[in-house]
Chimera marker file (.cmm) of the C-alpha trace (Angstrom):
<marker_set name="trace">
<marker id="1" x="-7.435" y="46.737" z="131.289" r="1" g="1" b="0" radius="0.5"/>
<marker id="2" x="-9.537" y="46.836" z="134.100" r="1" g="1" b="0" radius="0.5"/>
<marker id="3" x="-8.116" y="50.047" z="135.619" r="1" g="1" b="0" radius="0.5"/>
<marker id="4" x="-7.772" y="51.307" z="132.279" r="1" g="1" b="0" radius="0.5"/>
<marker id="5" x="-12.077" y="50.640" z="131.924" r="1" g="1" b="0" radius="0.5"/>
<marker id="6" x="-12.408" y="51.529" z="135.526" r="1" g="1" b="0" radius="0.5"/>
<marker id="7" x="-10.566" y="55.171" z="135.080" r="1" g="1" b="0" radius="0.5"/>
<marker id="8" x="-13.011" y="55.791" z="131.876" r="1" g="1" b="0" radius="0.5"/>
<marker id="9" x="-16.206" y="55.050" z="133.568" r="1" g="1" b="0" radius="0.5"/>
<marker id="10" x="-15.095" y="57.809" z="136.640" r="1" g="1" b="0" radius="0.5"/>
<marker id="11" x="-13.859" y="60.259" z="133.622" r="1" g="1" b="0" radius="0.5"/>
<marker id="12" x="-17.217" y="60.254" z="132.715" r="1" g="1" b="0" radius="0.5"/>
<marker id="13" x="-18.959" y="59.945" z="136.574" r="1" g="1" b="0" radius="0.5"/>
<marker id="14" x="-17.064" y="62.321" z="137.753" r="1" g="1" b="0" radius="0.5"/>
<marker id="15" x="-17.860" y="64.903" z="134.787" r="1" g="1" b="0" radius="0.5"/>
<marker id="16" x="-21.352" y="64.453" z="135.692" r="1" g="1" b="0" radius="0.5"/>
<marker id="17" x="-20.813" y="64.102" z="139.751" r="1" g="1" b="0" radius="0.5"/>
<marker id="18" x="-18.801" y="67.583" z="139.516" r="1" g="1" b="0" radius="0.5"/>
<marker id="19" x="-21.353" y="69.363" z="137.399" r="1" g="1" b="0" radius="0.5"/>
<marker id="20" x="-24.518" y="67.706" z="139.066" r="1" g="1" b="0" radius="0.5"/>
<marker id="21" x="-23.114" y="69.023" z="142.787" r="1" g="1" b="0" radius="0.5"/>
<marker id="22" x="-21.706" y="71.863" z="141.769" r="1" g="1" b="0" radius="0.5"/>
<marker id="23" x="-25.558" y="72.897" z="139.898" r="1" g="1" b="0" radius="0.5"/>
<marker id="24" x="-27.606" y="71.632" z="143.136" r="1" g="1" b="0" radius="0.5"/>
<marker id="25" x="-25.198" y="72.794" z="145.580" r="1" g="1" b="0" radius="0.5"/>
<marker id="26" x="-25.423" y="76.842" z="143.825" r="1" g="1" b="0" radius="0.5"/>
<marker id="27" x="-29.248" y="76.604" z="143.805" r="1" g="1" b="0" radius="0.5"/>
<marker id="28" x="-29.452" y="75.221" z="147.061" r="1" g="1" b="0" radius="0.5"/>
<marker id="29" x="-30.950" y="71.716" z="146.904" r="1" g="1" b="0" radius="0.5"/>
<marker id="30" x="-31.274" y="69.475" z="149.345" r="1" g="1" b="0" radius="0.5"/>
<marker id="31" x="-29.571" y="65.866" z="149.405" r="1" g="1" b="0" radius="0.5"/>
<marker id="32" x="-32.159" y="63.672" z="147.119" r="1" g="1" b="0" radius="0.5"/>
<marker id="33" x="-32.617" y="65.941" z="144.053" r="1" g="1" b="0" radius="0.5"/>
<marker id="34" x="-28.574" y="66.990" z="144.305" r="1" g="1" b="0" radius="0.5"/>
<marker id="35" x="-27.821" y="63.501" z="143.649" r="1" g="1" b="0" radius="0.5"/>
<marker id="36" x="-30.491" y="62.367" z="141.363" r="1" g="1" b="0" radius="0.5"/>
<marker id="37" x="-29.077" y="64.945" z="139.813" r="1" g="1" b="0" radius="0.5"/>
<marker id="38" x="-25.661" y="64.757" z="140.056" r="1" g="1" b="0" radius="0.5"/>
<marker id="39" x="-26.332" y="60.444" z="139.175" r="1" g="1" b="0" radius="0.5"/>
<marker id="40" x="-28.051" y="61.186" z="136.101" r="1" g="1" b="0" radius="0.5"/>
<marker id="41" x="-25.742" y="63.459" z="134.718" r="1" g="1" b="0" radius="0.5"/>
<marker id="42" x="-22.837" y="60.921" z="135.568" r="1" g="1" b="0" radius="0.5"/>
<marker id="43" x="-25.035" y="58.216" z="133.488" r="1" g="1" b="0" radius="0.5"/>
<marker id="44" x="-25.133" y="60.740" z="130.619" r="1" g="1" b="0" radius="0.5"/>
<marker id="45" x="-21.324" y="61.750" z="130.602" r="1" g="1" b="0" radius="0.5"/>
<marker id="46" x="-20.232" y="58.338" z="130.849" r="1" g="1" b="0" radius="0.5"/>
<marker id="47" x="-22.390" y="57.086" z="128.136" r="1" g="1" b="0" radius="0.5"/>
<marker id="48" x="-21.401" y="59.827" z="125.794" r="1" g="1" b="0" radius="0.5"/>
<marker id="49" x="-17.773" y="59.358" z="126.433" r="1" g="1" b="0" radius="0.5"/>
<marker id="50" x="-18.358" y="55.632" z="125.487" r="1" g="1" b="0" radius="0.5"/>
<marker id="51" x="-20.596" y="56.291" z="122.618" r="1" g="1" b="0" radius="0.5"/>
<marker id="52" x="-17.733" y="59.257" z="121.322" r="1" g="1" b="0" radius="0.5"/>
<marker id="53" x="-15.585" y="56.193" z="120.832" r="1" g="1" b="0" radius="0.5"/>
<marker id="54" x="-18.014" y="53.564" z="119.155" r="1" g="1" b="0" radius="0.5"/>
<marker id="55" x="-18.931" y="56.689" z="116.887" r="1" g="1" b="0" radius="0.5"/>
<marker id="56" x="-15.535" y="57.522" z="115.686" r="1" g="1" b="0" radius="0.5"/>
<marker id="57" x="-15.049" y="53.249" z="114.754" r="1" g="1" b="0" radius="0.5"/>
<marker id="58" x="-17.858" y="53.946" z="112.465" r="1" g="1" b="0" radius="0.5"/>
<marker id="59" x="-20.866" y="52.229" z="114.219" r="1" g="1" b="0" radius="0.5"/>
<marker id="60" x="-24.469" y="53.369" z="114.257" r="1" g="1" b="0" radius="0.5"/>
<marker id="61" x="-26.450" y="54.657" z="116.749" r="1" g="1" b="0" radius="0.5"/>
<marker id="62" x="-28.505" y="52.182" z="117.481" r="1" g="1" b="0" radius="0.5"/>
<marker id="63" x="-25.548" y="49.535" z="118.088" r="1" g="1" b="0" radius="0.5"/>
<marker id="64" x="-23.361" y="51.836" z="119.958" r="1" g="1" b="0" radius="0.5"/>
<marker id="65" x="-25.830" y="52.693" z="122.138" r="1" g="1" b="0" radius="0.5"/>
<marker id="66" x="-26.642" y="48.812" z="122.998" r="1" g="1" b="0" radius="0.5"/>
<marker id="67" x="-22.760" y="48.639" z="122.815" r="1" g="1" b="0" radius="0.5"/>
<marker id="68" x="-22.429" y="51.265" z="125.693" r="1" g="1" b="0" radius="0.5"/>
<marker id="69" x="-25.148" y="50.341" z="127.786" r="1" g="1" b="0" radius="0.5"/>
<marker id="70" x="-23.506" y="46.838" z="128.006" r="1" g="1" b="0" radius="0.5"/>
<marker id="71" x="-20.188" y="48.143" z="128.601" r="1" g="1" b="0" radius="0.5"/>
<marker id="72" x="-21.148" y="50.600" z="131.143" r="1" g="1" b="0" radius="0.5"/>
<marker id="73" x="-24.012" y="50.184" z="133.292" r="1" g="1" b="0" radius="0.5"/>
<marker id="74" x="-23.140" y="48.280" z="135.991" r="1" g="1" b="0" radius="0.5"/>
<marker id="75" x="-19.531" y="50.268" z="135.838" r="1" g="1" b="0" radius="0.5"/>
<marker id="76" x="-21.665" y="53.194" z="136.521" r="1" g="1" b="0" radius="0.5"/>
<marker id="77" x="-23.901" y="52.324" z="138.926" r="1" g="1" b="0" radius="0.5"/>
<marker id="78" x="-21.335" y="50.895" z="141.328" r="1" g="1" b="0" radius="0.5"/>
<marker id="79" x="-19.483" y="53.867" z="141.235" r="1" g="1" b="0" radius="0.5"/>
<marker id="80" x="-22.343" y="56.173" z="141.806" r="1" g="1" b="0" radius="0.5"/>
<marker id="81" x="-23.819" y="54.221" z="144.686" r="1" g="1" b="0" radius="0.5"/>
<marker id="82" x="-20.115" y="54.265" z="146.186" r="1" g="1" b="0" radius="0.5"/>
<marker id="83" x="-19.303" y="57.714" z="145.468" r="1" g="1" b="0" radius="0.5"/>
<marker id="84" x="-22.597" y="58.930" z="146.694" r="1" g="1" b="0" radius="0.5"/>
<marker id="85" x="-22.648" y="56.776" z="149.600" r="1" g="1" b="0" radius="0.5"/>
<marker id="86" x="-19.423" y="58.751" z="150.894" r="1" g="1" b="0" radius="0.5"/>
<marker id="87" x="-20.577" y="61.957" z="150.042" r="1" g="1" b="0" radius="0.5"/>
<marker id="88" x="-23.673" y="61.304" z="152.262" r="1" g="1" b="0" radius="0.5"/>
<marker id="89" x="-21.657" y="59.473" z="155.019" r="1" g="1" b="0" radius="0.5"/>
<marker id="90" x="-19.151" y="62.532" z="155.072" r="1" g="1" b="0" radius="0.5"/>
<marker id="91" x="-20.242" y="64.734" z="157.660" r="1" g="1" b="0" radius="0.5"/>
<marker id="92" x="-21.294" y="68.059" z="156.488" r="1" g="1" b="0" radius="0.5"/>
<marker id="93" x="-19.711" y="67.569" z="152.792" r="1" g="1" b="0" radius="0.5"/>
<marker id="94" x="-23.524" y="67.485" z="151.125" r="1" g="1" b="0" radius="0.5"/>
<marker id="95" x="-24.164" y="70.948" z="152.932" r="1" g="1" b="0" radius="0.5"/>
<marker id="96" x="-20.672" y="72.209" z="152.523" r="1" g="1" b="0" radius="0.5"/>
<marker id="97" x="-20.838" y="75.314" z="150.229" r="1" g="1" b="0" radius="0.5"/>
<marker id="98" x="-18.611" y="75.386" z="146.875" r="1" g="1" b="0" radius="0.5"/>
<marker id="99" x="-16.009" y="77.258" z="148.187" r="1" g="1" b="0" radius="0.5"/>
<marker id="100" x="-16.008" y="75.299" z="150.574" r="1" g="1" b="0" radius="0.5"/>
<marker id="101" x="-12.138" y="72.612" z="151.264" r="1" g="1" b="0" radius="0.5"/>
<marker id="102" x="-14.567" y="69.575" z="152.742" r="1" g="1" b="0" radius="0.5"/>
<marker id="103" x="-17.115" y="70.021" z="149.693" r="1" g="1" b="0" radius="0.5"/>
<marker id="104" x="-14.426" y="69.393" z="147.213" r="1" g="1" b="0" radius="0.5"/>
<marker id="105" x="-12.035" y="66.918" z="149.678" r="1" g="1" b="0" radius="0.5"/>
<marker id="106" x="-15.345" y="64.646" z="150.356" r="1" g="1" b="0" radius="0.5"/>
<marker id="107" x="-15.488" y="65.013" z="146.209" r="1" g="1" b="0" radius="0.5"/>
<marker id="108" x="-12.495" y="63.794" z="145.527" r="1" g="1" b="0" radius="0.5"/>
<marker id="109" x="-12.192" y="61.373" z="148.148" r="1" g="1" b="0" radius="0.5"/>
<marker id="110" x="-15.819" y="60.153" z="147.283" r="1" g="1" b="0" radius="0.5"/>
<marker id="111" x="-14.297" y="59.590" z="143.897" r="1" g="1" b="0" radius="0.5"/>
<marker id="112" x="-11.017" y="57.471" z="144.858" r="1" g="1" b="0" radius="0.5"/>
<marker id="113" x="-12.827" y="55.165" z="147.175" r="1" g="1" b="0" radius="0.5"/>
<marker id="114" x="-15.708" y="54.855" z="143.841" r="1" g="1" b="0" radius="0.5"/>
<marker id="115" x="-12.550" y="53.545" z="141.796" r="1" g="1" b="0" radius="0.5"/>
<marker id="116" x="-10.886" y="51.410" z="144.273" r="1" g="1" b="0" radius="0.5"/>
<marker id="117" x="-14.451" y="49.697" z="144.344" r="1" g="1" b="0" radius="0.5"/>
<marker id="118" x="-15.279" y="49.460" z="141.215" r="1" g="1" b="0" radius="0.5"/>
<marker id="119" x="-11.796" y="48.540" z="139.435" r="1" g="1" b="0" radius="0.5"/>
<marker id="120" x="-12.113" y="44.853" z="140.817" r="1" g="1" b="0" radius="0.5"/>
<marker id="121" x="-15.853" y="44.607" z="140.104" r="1" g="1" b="0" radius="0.5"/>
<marker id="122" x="-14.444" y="45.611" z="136.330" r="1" g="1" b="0" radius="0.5"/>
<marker id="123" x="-12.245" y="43.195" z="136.724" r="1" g="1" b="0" radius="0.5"/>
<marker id="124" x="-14.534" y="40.524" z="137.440" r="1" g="1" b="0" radius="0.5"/>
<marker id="125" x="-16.516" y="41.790" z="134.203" r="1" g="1" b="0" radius="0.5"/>
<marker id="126" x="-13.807" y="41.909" z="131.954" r="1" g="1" b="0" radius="0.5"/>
<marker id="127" x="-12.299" y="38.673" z="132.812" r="1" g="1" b="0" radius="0.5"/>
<marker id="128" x="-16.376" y="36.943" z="131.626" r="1" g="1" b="0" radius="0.5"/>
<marker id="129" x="-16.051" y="38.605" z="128.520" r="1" g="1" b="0" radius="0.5"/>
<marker id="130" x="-18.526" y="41.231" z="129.665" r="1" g="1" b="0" radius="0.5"/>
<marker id="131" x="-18.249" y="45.452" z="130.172" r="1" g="1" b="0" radius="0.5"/>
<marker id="132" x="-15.647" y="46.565" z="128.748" r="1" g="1" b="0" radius="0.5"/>
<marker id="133" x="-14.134" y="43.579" z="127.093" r="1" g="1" b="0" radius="0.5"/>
<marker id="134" x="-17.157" y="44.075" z="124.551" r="1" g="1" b="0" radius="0.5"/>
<marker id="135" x="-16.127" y="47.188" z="123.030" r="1" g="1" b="0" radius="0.5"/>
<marker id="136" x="-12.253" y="47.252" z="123.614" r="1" g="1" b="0" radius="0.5"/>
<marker id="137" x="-11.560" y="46.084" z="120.174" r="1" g="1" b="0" radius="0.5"/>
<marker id="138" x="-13.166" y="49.440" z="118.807" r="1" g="1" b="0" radius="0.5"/>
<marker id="139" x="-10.975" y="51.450" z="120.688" r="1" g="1" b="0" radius="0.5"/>
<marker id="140" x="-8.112" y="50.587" z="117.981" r="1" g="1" b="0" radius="0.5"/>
<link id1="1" id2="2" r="1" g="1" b="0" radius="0.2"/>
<link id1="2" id2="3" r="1" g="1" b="0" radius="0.2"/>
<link id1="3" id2="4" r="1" g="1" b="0" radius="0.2"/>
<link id1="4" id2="5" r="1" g="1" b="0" radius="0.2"/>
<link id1="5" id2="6" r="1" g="1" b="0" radius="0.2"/>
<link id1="6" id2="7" r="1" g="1" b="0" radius="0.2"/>
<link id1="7" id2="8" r="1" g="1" b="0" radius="0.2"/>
<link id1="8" id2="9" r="1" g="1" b="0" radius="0.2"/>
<link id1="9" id2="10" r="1" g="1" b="0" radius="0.2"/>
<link id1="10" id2="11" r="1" g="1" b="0" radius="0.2"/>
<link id1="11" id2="12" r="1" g="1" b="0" radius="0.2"/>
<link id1="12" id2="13" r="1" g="1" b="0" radius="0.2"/>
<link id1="13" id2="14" r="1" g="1" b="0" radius="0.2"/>
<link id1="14" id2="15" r="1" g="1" b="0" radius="0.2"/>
<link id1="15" id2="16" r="1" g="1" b="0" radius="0.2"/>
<link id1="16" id2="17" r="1" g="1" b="0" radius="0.2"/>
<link id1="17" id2="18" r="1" g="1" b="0" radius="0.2"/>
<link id1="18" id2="19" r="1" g="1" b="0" radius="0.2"/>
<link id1="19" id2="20" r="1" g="1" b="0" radius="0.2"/>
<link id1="20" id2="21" r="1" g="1" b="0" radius="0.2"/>
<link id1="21" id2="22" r="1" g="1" b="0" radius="0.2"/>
<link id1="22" id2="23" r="1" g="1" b="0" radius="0.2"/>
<link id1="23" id2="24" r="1" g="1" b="0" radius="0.2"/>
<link id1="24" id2="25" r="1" g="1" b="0" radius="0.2"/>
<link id1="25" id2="26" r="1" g="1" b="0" radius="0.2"/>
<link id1="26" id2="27" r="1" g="1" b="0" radius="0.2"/>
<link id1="27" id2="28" r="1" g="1" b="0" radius="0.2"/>
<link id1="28" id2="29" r="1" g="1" b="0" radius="0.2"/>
<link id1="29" id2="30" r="1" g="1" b="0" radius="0.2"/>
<link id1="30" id2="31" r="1" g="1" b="0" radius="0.2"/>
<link id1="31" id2="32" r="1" g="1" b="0" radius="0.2"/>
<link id1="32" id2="33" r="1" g="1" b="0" radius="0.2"/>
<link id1="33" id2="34" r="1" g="1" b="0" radius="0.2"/>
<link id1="34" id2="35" r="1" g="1" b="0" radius="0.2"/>
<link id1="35" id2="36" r="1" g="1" b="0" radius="0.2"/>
<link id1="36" id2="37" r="1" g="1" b="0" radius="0.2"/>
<link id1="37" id2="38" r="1" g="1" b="0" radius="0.2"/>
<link id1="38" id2="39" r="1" g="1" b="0" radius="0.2"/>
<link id1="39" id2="40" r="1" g="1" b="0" radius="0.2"/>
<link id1="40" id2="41" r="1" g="1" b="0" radius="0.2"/>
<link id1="41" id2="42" r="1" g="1" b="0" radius="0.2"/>
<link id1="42" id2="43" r="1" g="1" b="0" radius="0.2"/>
<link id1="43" id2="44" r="1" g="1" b="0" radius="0.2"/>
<link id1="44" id2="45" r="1" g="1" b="0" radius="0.2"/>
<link id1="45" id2="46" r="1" g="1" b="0" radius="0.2"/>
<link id1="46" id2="47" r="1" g="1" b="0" radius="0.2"/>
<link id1="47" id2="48" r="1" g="1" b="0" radius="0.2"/>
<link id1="48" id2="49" r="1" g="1" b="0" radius="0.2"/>
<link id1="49" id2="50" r="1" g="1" b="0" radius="0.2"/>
<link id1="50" id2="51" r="1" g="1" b="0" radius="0.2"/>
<link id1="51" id2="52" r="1" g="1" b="0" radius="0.2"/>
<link id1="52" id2="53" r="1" g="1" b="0" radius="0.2"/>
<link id1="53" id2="54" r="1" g="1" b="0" radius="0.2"/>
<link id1="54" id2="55" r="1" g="1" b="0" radius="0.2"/>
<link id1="55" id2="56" r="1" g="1" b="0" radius="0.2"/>
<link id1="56" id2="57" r="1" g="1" b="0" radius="0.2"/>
<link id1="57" id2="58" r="1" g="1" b="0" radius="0.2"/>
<link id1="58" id2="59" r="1" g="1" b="0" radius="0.2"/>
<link id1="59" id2="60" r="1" g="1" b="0" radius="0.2"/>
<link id1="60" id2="61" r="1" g="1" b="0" radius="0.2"/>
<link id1="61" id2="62" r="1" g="1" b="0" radius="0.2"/>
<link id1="62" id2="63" r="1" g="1" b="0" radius="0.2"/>
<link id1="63" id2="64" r="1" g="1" b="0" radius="0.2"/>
<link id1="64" id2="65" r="1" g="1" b="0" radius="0.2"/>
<link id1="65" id2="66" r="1" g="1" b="0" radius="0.2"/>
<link id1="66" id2="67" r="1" g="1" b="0" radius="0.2"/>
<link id1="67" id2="68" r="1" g="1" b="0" radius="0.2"/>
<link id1="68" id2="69" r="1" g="1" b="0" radius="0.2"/>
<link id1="69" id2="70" r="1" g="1" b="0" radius="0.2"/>
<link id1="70" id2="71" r="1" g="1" b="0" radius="0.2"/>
<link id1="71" id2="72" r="1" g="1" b="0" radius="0.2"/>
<link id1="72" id2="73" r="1" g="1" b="0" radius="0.2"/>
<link id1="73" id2="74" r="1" g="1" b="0" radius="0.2"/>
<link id1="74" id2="75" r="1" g="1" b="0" radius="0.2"/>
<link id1="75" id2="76" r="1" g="1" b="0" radius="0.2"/>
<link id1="76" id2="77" r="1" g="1" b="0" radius="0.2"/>
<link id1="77" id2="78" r="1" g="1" b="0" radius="0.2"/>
<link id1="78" id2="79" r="1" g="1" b="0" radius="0.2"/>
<link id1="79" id2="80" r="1" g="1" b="0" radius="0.2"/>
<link id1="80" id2="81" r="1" g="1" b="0" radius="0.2"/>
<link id1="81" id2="82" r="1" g="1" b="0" radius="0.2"/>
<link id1="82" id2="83" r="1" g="1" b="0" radius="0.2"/>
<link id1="83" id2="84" r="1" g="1" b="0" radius="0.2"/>
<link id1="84" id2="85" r="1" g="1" b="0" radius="0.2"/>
<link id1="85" id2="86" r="1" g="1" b="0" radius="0.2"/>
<link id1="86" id2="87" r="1" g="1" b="0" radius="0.2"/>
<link id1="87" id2="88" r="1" g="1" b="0" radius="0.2"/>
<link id1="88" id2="89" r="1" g="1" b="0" radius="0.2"/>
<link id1="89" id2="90" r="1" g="1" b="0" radius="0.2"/>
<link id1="90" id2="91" r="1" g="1" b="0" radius="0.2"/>
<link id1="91" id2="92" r="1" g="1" b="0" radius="0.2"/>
<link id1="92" id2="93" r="1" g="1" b="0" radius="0.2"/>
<link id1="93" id2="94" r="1" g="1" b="0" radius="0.2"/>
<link id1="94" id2="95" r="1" g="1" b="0" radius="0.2"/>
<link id1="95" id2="96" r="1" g="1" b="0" radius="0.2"/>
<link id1="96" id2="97" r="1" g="1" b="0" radius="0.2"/>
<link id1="97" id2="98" r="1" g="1" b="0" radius="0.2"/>
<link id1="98" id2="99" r="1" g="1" b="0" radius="0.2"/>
<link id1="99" id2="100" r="1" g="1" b="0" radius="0.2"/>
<link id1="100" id2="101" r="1" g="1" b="0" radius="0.2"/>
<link id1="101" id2="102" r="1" g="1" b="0" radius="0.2"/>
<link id1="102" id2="103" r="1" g="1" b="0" radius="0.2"/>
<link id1="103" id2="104" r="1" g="1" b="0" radius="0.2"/>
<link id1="104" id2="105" r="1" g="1" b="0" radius="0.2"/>
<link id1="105" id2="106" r="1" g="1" b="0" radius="0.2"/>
<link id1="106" id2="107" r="1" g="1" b="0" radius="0.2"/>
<link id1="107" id2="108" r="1" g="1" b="0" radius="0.2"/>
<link id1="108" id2="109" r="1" g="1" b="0" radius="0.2"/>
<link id1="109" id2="110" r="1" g="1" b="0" radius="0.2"/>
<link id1="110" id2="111" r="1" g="1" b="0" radius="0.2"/>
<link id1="111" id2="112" r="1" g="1" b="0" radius="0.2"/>
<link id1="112" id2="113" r="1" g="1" b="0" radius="0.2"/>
<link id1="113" id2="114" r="1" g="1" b="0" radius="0.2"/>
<link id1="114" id2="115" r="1" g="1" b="0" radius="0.2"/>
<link id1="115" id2="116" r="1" g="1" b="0" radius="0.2"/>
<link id1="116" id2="117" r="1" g="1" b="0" radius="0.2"/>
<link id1="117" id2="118" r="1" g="1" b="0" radius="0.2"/>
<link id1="118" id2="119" r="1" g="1" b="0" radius="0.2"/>
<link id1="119" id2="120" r="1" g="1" b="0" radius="0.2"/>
<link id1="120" id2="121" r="1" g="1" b="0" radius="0.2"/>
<link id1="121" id2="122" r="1" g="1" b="0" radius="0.2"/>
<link id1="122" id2="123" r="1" g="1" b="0" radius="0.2"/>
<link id1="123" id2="124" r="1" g="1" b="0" radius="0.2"/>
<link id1="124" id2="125" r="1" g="1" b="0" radius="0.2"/>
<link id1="125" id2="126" r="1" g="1" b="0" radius="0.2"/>
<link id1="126" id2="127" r="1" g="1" b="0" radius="0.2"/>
<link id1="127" id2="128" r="1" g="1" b="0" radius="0.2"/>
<link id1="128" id2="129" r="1" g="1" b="0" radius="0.2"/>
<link id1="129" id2="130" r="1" g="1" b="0" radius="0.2"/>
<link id1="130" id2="131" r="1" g="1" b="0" radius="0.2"/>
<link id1="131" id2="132" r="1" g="1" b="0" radius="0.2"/>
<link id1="132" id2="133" r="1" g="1" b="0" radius="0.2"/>
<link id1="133" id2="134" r="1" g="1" b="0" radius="0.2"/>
<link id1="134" id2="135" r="1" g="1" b="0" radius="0.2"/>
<link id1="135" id2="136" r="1" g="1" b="0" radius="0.2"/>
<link id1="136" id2="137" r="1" g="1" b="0" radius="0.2"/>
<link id1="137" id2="138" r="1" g="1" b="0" radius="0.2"/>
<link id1="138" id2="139" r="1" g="1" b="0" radius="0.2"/>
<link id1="139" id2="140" r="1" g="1" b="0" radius="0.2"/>
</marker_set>
């Protein structure tokens, strides 16, 4: 369950990672806005795909959006401080261009080591009743 929950949360981060590098890095930001960027958009992805769900099991806005925050937040957050962290600690990959092999390997591998992470810490959530374990019985 926790891998399941974990593998959700980086559908959605990495949606919004992917989209918010691949915006700043074509305009030619620098490292902060690129990833405030690139970390809000993950927020919003991952939400929505949460909220998608908790929609289609008939709930209302304002309870599926209480629903995802508590399922998500600190799923999120992890993962974007890890994933970010490596993109920064990469050398070059933040001014890599988009065609560029270490841009997209730093991606990917920025990703990985954000759900290695952050599949335990899910764990850890899950297993108090917490994240995840709040809204998997709407997922039926």
């Amino acid at each position: 369950m926790a891998a399941s929950a974990t593998l959700h949360c980086l559908t959605g981060c990495a949606i919004g990672e992917v989209l918010g590098m691949v915006i700043a890095t074509a305009l030619g930001w620098h490292n902060l806005p690129s990833i405030v960027l690139a970390v809000a958009l993950a927020f919003v992805f991952g939400y929505a795909l949460t909220l998608r769900g908790l929609f289609r099991a008939g709930l209302k806005w304002r309870q599926a959006l209480r629903l995802a925050l508590a399922a998500d937040t600190l799923s999120i957050l992890v993962m974007e401080i890890v994933d970010n962290g490596v993109m920064l600690i990469v050398p070059g990959a933040m001014d890599a261009g988009l065609a560029s092999l270490l841009f997209w390997g730093a991606l990917a591998f920025s990703l990985l080591v954000a759900f290695l992470v952050t599949t335990p810490i899910n764990k850890w959530i899950i297993g108090r009743g917490k994240g995840h374990a709040v809204i998997h019985a709407y997922h039926h």
